[in-house]
LOVO-897611 format. One line per 4 residues: number of its first residue (from 1); their letters; for each residue x, y, z of N, C-alpha, C, CB. Coordinates in nm, 4 decimals. Glycine has a CB too. Example, Ala and Ser with C-alpha at 12.3 -4.5 7.8 and 13.67 -1.06 7.14 Angstrom:
<atoms>
1) AS) 1.3190/-0.5690/0.7800/1.2300/-0.4500/0.7800/1.3200/-0.3300/0.7800/1.1308/-0.4473/0.9046  1.2850/-0.2250/0.7080/1.3670/-0.1060/0.7140/1.2900/0.0030/0.7870/1.4084/-0.0598/0.5725
</atoms>
This chain:
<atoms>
1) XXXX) 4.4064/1.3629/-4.0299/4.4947/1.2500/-4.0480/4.4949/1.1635/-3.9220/4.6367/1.2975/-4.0821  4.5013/1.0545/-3.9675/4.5108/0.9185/-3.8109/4.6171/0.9150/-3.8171/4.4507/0.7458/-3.8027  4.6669/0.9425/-3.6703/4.8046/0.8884/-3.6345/4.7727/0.8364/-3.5082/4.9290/0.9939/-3.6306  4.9234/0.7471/-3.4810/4.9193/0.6663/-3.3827/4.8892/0.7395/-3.1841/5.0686/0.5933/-3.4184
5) XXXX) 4.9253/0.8612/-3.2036/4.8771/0.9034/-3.0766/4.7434/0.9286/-3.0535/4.9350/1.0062/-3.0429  4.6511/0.9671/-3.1783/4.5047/0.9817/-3.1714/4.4513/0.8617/-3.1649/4.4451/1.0515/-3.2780  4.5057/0.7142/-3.1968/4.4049/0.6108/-3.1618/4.4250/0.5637/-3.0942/4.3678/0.5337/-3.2182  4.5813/0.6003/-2.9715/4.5908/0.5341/-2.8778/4.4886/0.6416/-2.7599/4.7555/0.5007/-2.8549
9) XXXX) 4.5016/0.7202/-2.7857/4.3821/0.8068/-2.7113/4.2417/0.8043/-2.6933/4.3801/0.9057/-2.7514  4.2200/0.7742/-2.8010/4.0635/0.7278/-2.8547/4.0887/0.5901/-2.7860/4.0226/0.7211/-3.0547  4.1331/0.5251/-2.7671/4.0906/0.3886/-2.7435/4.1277/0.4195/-2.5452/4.2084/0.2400/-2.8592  4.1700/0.5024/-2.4938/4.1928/0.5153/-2.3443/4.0709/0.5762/-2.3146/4.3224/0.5998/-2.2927
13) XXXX) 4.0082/0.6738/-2.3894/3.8939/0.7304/-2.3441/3.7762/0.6046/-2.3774/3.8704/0.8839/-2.4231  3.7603/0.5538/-2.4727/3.6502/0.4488/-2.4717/3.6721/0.3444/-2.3994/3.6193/0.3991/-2.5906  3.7957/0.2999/-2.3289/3.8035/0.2154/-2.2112/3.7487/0.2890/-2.0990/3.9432/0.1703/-2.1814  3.7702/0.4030/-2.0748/3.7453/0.4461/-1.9470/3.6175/0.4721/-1.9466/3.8196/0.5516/-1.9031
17) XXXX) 3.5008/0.5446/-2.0639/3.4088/0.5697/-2.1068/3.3445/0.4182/-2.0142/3.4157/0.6001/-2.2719  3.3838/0.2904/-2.0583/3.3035/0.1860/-2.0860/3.2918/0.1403/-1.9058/3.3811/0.0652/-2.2135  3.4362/0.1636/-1.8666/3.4110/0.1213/-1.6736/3.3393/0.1980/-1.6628/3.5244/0.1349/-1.5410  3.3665/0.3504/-1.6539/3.2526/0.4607/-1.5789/3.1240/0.3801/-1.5939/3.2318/0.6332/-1.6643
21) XXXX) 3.0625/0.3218/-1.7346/2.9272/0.2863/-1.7117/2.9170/0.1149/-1.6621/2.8434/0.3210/-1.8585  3.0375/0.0281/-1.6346/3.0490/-0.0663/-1.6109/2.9798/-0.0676/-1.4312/3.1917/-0.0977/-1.6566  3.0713/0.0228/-1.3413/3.0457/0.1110/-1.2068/2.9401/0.1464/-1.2032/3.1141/0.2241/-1.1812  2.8213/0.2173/-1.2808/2.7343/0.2703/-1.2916/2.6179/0.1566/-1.2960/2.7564/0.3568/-1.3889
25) XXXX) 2.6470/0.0719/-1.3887/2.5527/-0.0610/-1.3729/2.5497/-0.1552/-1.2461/2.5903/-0.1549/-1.4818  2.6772/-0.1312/-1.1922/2.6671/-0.2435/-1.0760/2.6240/-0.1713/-0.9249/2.8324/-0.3262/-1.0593  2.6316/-0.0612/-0.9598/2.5395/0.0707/-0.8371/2.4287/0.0326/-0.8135/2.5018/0.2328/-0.8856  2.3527/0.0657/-0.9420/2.1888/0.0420/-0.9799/2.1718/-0.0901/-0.9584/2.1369/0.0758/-1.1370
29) XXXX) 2.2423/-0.1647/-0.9807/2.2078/-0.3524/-0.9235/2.2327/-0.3679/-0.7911/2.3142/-0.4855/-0.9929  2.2842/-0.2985/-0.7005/2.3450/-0.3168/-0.5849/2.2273/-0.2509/-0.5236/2.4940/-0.2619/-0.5631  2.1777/-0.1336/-0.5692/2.0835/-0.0407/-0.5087/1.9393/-0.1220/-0.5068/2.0784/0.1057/-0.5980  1.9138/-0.2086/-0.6245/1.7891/-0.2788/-0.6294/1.7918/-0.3445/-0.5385/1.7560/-0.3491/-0.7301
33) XXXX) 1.9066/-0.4656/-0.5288/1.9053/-0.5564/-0.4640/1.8571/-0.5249/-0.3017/2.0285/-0.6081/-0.4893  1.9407/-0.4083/-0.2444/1.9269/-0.3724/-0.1220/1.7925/-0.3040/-0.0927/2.0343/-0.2954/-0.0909  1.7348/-0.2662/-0.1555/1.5821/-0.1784/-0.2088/1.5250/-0.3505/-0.1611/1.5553/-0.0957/-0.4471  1.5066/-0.4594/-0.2353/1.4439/-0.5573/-0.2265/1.4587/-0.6337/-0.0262/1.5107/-0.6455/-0.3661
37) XXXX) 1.5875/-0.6232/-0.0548/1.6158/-0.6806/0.0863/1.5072/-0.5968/0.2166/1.8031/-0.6476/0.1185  1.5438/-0.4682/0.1782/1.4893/-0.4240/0.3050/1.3034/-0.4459/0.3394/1.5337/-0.2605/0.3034  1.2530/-0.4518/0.2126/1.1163/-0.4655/0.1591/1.0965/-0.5470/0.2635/1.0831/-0.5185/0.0090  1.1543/-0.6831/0.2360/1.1631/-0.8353/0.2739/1.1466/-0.7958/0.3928/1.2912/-0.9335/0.2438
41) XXXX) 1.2514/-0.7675/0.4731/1.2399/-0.7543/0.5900/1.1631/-0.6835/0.6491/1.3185/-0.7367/0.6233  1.0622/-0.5439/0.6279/0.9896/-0.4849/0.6834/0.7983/-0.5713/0.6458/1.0367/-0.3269/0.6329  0.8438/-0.6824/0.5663/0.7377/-0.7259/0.5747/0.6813/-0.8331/0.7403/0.7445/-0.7924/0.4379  0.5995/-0.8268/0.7659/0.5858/-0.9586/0.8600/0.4902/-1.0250/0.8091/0.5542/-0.9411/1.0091
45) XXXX) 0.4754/-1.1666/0.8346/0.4143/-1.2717/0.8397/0.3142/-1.2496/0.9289/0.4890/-1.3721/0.8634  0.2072/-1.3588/0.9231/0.0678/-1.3850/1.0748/0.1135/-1.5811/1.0160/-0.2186/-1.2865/1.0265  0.0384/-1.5879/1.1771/0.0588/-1.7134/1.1999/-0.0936/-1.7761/1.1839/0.1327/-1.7325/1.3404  -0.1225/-1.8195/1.0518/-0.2866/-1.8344/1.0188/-0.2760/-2.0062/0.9322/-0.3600/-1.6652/0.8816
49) XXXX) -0.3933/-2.0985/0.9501/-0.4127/-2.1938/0.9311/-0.5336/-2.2299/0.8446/-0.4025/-2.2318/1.0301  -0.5358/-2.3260/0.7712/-0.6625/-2.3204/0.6661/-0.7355/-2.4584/0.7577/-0.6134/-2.3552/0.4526  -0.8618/-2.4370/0.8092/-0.9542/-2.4755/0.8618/-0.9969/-2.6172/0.7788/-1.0456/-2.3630/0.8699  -0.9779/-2.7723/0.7973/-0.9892/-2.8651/0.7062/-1.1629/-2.8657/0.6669/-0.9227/-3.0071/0.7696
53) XXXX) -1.2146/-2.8420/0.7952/-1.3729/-2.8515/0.7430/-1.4216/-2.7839/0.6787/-1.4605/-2.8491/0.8132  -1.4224/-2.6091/0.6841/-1.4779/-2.5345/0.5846/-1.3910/-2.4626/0.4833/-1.5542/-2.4477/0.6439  -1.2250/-2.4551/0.5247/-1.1190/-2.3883/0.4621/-1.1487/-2.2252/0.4477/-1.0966/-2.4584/0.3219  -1.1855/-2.2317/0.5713/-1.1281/-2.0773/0.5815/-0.9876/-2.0852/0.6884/-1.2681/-1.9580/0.6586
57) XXXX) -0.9370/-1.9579/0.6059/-0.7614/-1.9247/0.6684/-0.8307/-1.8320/0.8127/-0.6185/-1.7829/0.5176  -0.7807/-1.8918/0.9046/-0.7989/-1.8479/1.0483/-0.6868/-1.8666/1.1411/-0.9092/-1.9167/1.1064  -0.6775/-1.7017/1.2381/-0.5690/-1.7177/1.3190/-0.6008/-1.7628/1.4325/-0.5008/-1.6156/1.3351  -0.5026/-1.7796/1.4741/-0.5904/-1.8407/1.6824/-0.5755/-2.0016/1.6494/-0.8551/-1.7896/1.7309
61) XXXX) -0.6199/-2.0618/1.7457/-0.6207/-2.2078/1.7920/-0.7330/-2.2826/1.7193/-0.6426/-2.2196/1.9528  -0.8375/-2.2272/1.6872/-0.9409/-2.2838/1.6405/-0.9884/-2.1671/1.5319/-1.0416/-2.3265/1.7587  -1.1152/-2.2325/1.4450/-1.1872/-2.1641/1.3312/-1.2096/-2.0840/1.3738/-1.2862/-2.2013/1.2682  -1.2426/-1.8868/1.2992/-1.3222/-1.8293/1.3194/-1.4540/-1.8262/1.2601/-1.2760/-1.7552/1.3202
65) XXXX) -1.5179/-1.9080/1.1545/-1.6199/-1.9081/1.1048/-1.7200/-1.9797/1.1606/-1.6029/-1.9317/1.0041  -1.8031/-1.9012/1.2120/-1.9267/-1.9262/1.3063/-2.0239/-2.0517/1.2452/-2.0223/-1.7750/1.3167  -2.0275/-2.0514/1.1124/-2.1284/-2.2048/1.0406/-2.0432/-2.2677/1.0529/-2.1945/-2.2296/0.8800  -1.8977/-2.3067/1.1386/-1.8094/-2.3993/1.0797/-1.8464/-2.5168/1.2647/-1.5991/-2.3060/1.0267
69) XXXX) -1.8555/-2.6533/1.1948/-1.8394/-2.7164/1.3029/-1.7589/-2.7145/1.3952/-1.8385/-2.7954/1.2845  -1.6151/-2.7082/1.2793/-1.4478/-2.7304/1.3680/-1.4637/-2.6185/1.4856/-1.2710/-2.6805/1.2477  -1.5457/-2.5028/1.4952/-1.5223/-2.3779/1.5313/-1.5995/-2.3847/1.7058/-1.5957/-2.2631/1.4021  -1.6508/-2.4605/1.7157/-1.6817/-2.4936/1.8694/-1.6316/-2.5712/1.9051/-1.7889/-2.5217/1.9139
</atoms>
């Protein structure tokens, strides 16, 4: 038989049911996010330039490609 104390019960446990996994979703989003951040940051950059005459990507002041004019 339904009575009024069993569906006020049923309905406290499926509220609470629903935060527990509400908490649970915003963990796992919090955890990605910070997972991503740190990525970011352990990446580094180089400081490299695309060469207009032959377009090769080269670091340093000038070309490294030896057939390249720009490169002497």
């Amino acid at each position: 038989m339904l009575s009024i104390g069993k569906v006020f019960w049923l309905i406290i446990i499926l509220a609470a049911v629903w935060y527990i996994f509400k908490i649970v979703e915003k963990r796992k989003i919090n955890l990605a996010n910070n997972k991503q951040k740190n990525e970011n940051i352990n990446k580094k950059g180089i400081d490299a330039f695309k060469c207009d005459v032959c377009g090769l990507w080269s670091t340093g002041k000038k070309c490294n490609n030896k057939e390249c004019s720009n490169s002497k």
